[in-house]
C-alpha positions in Angstrom: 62.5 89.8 63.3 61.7 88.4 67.0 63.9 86.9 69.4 64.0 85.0 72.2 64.1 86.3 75.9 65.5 84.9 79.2 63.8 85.2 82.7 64.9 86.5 85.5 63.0 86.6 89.4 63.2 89.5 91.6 60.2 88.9 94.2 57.4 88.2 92.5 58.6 90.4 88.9 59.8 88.5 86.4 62.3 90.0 84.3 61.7 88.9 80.6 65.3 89.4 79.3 65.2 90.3 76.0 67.6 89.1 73.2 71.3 90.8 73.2 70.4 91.7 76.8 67.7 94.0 75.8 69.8 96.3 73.1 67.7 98.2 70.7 66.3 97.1 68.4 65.2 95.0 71.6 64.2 95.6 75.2 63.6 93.8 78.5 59.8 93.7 79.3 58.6 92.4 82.7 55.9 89.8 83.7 53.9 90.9 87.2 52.2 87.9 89.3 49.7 88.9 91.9 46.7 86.7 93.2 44.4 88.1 90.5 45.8 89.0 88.1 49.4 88.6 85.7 50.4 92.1 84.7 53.1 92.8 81.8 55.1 95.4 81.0 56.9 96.8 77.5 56.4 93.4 75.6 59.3 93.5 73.4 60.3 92.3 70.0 61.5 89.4 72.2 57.7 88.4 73.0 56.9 88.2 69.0 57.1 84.9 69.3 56.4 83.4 72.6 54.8 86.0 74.8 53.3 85.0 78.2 49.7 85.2 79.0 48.8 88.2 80.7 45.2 90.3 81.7 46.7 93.5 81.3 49.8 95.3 80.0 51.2 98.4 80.9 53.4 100.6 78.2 55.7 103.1 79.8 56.4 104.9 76.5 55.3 104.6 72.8 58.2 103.8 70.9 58.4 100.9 69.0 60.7 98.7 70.7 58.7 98.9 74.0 55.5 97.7 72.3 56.2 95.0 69.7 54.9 92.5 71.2 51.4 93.9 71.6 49.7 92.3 68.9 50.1 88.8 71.1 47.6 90.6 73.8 43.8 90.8 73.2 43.9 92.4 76.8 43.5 96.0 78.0 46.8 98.0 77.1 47.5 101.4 78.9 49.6 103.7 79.0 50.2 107.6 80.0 47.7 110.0 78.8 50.5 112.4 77.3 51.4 109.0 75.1 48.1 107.4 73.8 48.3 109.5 70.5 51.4 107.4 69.1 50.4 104.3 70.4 46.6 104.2 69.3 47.8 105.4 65.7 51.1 104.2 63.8 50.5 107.3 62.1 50.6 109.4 64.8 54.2 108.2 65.8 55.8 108.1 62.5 54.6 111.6 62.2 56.1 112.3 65.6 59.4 111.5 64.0 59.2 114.6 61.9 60.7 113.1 58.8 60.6 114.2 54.8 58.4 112.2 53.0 60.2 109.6 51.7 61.8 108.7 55.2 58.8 109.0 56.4 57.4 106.4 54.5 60.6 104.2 55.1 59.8 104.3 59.1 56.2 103.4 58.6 57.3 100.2 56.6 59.5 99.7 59.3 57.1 99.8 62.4 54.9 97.6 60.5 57.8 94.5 58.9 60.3 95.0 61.7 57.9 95.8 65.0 54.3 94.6 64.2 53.2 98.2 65.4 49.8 98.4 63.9 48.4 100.8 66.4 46.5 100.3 69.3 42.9 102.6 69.1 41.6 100.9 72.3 44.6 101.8 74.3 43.7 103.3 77.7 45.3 105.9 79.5 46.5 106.5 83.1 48.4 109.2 85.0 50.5 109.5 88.0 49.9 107.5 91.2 47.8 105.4 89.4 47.4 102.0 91.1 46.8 98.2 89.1 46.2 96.1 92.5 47.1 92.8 91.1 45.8 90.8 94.1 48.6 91.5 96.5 50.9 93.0 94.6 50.4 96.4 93.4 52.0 98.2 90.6 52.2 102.4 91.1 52.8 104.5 88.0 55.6 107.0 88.6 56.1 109.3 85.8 59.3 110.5 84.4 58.3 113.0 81.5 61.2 113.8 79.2 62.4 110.9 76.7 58.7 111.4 76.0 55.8 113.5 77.7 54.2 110.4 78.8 57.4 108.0 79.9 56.5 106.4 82.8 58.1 104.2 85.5 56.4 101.4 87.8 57.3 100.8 91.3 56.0 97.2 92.1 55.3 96.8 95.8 55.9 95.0 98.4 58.7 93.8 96.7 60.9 97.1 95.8 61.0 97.0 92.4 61.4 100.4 90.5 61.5 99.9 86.6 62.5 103.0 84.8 62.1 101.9 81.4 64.1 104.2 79.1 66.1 106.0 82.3 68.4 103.3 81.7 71.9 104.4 82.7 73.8 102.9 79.6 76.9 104.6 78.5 75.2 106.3 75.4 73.3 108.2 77.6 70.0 110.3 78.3 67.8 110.5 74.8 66.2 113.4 74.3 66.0 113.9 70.8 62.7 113.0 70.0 60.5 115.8 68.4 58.4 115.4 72.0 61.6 115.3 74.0 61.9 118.0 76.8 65.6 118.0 78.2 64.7 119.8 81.8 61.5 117.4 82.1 64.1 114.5 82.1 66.6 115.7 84.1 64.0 116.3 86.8 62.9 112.9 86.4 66.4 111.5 86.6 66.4 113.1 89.9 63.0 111.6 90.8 64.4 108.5 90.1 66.9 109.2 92.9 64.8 109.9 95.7 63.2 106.8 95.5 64.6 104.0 97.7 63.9 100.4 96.3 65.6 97.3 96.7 65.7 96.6 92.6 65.8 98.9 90.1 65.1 97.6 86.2 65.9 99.1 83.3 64.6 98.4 80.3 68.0 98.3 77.8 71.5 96.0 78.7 72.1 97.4 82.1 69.4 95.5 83.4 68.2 95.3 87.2 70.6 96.9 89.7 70.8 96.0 93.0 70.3 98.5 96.0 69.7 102.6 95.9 73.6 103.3 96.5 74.4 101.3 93.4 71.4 102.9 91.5 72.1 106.4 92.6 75.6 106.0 91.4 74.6 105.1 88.0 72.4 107.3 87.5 74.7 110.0 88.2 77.3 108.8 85.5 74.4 108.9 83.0 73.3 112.4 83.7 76.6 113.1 82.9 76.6 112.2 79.7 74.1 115.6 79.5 77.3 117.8 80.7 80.1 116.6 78.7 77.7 117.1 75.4 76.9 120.9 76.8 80.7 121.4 77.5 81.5 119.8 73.7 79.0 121.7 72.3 80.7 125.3 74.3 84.0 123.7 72.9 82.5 124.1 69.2 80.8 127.4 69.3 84.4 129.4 69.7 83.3 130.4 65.9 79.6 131.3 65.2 77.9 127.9 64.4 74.7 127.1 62.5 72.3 124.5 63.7 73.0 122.6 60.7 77.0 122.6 61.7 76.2 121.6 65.3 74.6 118.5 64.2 77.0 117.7 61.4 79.8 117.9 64.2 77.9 115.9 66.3 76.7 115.6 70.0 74.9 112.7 70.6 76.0 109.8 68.4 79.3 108.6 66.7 80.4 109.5 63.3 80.0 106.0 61.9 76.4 105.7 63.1 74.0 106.7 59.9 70.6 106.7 59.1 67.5 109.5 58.6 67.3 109.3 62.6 70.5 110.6 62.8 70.0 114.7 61.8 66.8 115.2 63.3 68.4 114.1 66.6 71.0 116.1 66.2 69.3 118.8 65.5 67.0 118.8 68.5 69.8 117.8 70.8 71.5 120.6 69.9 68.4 123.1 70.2 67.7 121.7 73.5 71.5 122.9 74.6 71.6 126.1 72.9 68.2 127.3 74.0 69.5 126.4 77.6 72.8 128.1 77.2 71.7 131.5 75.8 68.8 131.6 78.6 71.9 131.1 81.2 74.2 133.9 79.1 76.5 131.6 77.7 75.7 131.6 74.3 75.0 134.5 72.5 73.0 134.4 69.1 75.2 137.0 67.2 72.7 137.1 64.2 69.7 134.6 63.4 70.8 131.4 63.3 74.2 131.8 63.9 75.5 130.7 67.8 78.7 131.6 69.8 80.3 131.1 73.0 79.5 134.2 74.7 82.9 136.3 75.6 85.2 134.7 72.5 86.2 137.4 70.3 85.4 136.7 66.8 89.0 135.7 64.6 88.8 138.5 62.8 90.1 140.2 65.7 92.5 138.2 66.7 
């Protein structure tokens, strides 16, 4: 698998479009020009076959669609500290997954035939604020914690260019289903996002760049809400004690057509990330282990 990618030119940041406007399984990766130095970032499955030359390359999160196309670079790779596990070991990030055996072993093949992920042990880390001074052009790492512990945006100065990676306002929504996920690290960082004024704003699946912090901020809000009408479905469900297992069997996050061993793990943790956030906030009541209502609905038996 590899595709092709298209460019686009904000500045001097090259937007490296990738195939089906950077859906999953792809993703758009960017290409930094300053006077020393060609920086790129997230080299997709697009890059497989065709990547540009580069002296370094930034990765703002380890999942496989954001680093596919690292086996084309014999350059330094970095990425946050909170991420280098999963990306210097394929091992590590299939274990991450917190699959059975068997699927396990299905996702390994899969990073390794589908993405090239082969690991990466020399990977280097970095944390917030840090700097790459490209010879005039300077890329600033801004982390946004959440998706993963060590997502990371890059604001690319002086032209105004804040990518935000996996923040990236489609309709489906925030992600925060991964066994690392935190849901109130990424809201916070959703509203980080927000206070920053840039002229572009890149995202690194089909939404692309968006123009101007009005445009961005409204956006951004519409994708946050994608959080609240999943906590007011979920408060919907739980007017009868619910299980874990029936939360994610009725569904929060994806469709009932989509399938696949991804599908019940993020459910699951979806749904623990809610109910662990409505019971603190006395919404939910646990009315024995493992079993979760809607605090104030009398049980049918009354009725």
């Amino acid at each position: 698998m590899g595709g092709e990618y298209g460019e686009e030119a904000y500045g001097g940041v090259t937007v490296l479009v990738g195939a089906r406007r950077g859906a999953y399984p792809y993703a758009n990766s960017l290409l930094v020009r300053g006077a020393d130095a060609r920086l790129v970032v997230d080299p997709s499955l697009s890059l497989v076959d065709g990547a540009p030359p580069a002296d370094l390359v930034l990765v703002s999160h380890a999942h496989e669609d954001h680093m596919a196309g690292l086996a084309a670079y014999d350059v330094p790779v970095h990425i946050h500290d909170a991420d280098l596990g999963p990306l210097r070991s394929r091992e590590v990030m299939v274990a991450g997954f917190g699959y059975p055996p068997e699927e396990a072993e299905a996702a390994d093949r899969m990073l390794r035939d589908e993405f090239r992920v082969t690991g990466r042990p020399d990977a280097l880390g970095f944390t917030d604020g840090t700097v790459f001074d490209l010879g005039g052009r300077t890329v600033t790492v801004v982390h946004l914690p959440g998706h993963t512990p060590g997502h990371s945006g890059f604001l690319i100065e002086p032209d105004g260019f804040l990518f935000v990676a996996d923040i990236d306002l489609t309709s489906f929504g925030p992600f925060y289903g991964d066994s690392r996920s935190d849901l109130t690290d990424f809201e916070a960082s959703m509203r980080r996002c927000a206070d920053i004024d840039a002229r572009w704003y890149g995202t690194a699946h089909q939404k692309g760049v968006i123009e101007g912090a009005r445009q961005f901020r409204r956006g951004l809000a519409e994708f946050a809400e994608v959080v609240e009408r999943r906590e007011a479905a979920l408060l919907a469900f739980l007017t009868e004690p619910r299980t874990v297992a029936e939360i994610a069997e009725h569904r929060l996050v994806y469709r009932p057509h989509v399938s696949g061993p991804h599908v019940d793990p993020v459910e699951r943790r979806t749904a623990t990330h809610h109910l662990a956030r409505l019971t603190a906030g006395g919404l939910v009541t646990e009315t024995e282990p493992g079993l979760f209502r809607r605090t104030g609905v009398a049980s049918s038996a009354w009725i």
